[in-house]
C-alpha positions in Angstrom: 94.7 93.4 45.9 95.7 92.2 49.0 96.9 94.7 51.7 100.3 94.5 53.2 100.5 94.4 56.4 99.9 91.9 59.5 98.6 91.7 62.9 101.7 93.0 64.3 101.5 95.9 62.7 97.9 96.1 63.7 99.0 95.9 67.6 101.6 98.6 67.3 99.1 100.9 65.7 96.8 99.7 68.7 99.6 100.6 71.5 100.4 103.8 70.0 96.5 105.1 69.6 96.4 104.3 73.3 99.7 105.8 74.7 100.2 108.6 72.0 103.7 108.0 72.7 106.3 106.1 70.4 108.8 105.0 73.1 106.0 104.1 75.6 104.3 102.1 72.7 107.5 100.5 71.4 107.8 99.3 75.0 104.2 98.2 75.0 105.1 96.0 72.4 107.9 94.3 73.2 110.2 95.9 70.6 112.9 98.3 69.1 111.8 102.3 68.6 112.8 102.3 65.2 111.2 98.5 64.6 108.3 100.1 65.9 108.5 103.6 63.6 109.2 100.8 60.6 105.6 98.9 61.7 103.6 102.4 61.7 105.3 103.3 58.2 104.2 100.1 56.5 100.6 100.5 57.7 100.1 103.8 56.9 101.9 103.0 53.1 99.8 99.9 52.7 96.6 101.6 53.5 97.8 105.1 51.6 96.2 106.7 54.5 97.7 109.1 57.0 96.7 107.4 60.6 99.1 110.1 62.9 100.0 113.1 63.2 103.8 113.6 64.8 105.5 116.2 66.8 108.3 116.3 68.9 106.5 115.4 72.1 103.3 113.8 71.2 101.0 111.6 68.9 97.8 112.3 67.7 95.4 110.3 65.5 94.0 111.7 62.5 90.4 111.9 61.9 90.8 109.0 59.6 93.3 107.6 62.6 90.4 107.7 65.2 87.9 105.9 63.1 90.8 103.1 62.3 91.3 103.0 65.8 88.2 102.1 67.4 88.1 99.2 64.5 91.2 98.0 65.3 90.6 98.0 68.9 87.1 96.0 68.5 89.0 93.1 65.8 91.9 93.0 67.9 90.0 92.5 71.3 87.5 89.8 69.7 90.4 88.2 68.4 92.0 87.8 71.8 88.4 87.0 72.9 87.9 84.1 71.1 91.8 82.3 71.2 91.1 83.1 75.4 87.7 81.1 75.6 88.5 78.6 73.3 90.1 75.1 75.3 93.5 74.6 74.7 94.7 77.5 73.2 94.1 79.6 76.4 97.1 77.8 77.9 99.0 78.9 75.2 97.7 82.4 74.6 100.8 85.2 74.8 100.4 88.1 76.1 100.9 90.9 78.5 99.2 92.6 81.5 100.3 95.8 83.7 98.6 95.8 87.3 99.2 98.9 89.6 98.8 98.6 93.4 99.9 99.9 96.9 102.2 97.3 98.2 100.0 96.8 100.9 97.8 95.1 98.7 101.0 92.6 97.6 100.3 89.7 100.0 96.3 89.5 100.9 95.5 89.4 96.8 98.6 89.7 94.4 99.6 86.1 95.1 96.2 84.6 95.0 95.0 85.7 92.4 98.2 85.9 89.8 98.7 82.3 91.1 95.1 81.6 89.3 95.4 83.7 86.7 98.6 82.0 85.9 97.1 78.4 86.2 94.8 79.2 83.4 96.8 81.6 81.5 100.4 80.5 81.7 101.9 82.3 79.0 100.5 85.9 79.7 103.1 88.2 81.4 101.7 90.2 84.5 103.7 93.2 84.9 103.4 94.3 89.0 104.1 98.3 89.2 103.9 98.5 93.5 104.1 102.1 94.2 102.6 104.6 96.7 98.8 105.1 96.3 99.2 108.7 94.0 101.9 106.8 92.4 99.3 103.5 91.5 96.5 106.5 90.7 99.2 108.3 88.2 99.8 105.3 86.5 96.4 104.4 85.4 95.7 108.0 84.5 98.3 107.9 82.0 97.6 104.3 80.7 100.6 103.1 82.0 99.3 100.3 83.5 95.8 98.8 82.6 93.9 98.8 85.9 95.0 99.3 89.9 94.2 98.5 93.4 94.2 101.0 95.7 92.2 103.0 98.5 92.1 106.0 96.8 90.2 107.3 93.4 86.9 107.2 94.0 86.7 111.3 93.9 88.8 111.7 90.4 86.7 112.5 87.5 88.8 110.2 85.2 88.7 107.2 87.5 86.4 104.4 87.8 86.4 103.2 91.3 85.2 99.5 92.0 85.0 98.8 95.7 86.1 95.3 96.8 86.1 95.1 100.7 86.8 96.9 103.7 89.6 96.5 106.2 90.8 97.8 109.7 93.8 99.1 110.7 95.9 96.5 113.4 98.2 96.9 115.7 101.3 94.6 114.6 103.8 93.1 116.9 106.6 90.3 117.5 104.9 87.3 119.2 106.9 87.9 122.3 105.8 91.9 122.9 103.5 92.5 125.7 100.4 93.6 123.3 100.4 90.5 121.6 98.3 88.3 124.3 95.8 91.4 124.2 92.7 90.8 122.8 92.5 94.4 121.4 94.7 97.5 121.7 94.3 101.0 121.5 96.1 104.2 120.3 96.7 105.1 123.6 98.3 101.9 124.5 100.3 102.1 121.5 102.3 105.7 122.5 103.9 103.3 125.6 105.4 101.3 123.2 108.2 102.1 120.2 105.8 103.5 117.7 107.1 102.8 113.9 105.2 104.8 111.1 104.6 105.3 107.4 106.2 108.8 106.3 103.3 112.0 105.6 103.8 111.0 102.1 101.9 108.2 102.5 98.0 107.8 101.6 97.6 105.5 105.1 99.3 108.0 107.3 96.9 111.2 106.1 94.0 108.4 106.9 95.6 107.6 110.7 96.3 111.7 110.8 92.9 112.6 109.6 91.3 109.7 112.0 93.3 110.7 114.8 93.1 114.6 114.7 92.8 115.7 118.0 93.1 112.9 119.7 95.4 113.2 123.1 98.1 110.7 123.9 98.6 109.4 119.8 101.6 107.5 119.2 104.9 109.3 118.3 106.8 107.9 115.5 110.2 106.9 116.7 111.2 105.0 113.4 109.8 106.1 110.1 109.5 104.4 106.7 108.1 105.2 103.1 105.9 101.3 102.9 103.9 99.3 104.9 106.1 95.9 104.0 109.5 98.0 105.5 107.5 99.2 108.7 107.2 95.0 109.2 110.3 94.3 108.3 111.4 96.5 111.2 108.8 95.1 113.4 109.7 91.4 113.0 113.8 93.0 113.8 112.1 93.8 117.2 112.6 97.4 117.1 108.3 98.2 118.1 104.9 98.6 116.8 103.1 99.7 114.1 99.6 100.4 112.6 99.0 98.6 109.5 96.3 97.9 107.0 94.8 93.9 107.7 95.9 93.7 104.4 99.2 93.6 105.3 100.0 91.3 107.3 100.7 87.8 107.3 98.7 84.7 107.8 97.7 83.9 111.5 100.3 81.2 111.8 103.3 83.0 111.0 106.2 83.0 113.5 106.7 85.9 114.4 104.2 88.3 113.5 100.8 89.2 115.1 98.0 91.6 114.4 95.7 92.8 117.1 92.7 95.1 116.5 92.9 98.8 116.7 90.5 100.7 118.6 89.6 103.7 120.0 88.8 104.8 117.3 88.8 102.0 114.3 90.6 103.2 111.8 89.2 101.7 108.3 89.7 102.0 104.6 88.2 100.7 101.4 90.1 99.3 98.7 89.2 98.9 95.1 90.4 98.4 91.5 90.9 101.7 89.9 90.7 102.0 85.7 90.6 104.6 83.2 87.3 105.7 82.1 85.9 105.5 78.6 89.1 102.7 78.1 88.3 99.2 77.1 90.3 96.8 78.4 91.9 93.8 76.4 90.3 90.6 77.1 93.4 89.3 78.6 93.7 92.5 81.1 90.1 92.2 81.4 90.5 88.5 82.6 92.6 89.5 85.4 90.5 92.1 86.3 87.9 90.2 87.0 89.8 87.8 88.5 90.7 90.4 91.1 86.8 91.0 91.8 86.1 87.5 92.4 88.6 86.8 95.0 87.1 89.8 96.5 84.1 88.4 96.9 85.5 86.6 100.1 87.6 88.7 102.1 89.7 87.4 105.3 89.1 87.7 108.7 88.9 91.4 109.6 87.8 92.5 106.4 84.4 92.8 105.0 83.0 92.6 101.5 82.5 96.2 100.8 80.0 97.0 98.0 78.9 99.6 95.8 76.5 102.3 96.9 
């Protein structure tokens, strides 16, 4: 007797094993709560099995749940597997992927490597959640997005840390400031200027604070912003300087803005892709992930490859 259901209903099942969420799976999957509700229904009825368990707040997978579950997940991802390797049908291949990262990151690898991973991949959707660095880490704890890039997660139990490279912090200017012709600068040199800053919420300002402890003559924040991108923004309007990650800035030739090296002392951090332990990424996710490791591989000036170990 054949069984009725189909591979939507399959993938809904798949969203909500992962999320243990109706509305957060229903979102997953591109489709209506109740549409969703109707999807889990007809499984379970076609099947004659009870796969969850439901209360107000949460999903849970039943024993018999769990064991469909990691089946589902293994068809499901060789299906994907095999319509992304096979020519043709890649370019076609629907889908969707949810990348977390500190905006910093945006310019230096988002729009490489999305612009490659679109190339090959066309139709997959690339969701881009840009968010402080607890914010990035938050979201791929709770399988909200499928992997990050960040500098911080190495130290969280539930976090796989890959490291990619490792960058200096920069003094950024206009073109026409007076520490632009300098072939370095250093903190000192910066607290003569019109010092602009990240906020103490951010991750980069407790690594300049933590760098910097006890260091005499530090620069004093006289604008103050929650991102890197604003603290350029207000840069390039000509109101001062600011420390920013390499990462950050723009290409060598842009017209306005310049970096010059930090030192005294070099302020550095390593950034990585960030996942969820014990979680198996879809091949399409996985594709992008890897994409992300390659293009790491071959970091710009003033950043080094960083490896693990």
């Amino acid at each position: 007797m054949a069984l009725n259901f189909d591979l939507n209903d399959l993938q809904a099942f798949r969203a909500v094993a992962e999320l243990s969420n109706f509305r957060l799976a229903a979102e997953a999957v591109n489709i209506s709560q109740p549409a969703f509700s109707r999807r889990i229904e007809k499984l379970e009825e076609a099947l004659g099995v009870k796969l969850l368990e439901r209360t107000t707040r949460r999903v849970s997978l039943t024993a018999v749940g769990r064991d469909f579950a990691r089946k589902v997940q293994a068809m499901l991802d060789e299906l994907d597997a095999t319509l992304l390797g096979i020519k043709g049908i890649a370019a076609t291949r629907m889908g969707e992927v949810t990348i977390a990262c500190v905006p910093s990151t945006v310019y230096y690898y988002l729009s490489q490597v999305i612009k490659r991973y679109r190339d090959r991949y066309p139709k997959i959707r690339v969701k881009v959640f840009d968010a402080s660095a607890n914010e990035v880490l938050a979201a791929v704890s709770r399988n909200e997005a499928d992997f990050g890039l960040n500098f911080i997660g190495g130290q969280e139990a539930d976090i796989a840390f890959e490291p990619l490279l490792e960058e200096r912090f920069v003094a950024a200017c206009r073109r026409d400031h007076p520490l632009a012709t300098k072939r370095k600068v250093t903190w000192r040199d910066l607290s003569a200027h019109d010092f602009i800053t990240v906020s103490r919420a951010s991750g980069n300002r407790l690594l300049m604070d933590q760098a910097l402890a006890g260091q005499g003559d530090r620069p004093q924040g006289l604008y103050e912003a929650q991102h890197v991108t604003t603290l350029l923004g207000l840069v390039e309007a000509g109101l001062g300087v600011a420390a920013v990650p390499s990462l950050a800035m723009p290409a060598k030739n842009h017209p306005v803005l310049v970096s010059v090296p930090l030192v005294e002392p070099e302020v550095t951090r390593v950034v990585g892709l960030i996942r969820k332990r014990g979680r198996t990424l879809a091949p399409a996710a996985q594709q992008l992930y890897e994409f992300f490791a390659d293009i790491g591989q071959a970091p710009a000036p003033g950043r080094k490859r960083r490896r693990p170990g």
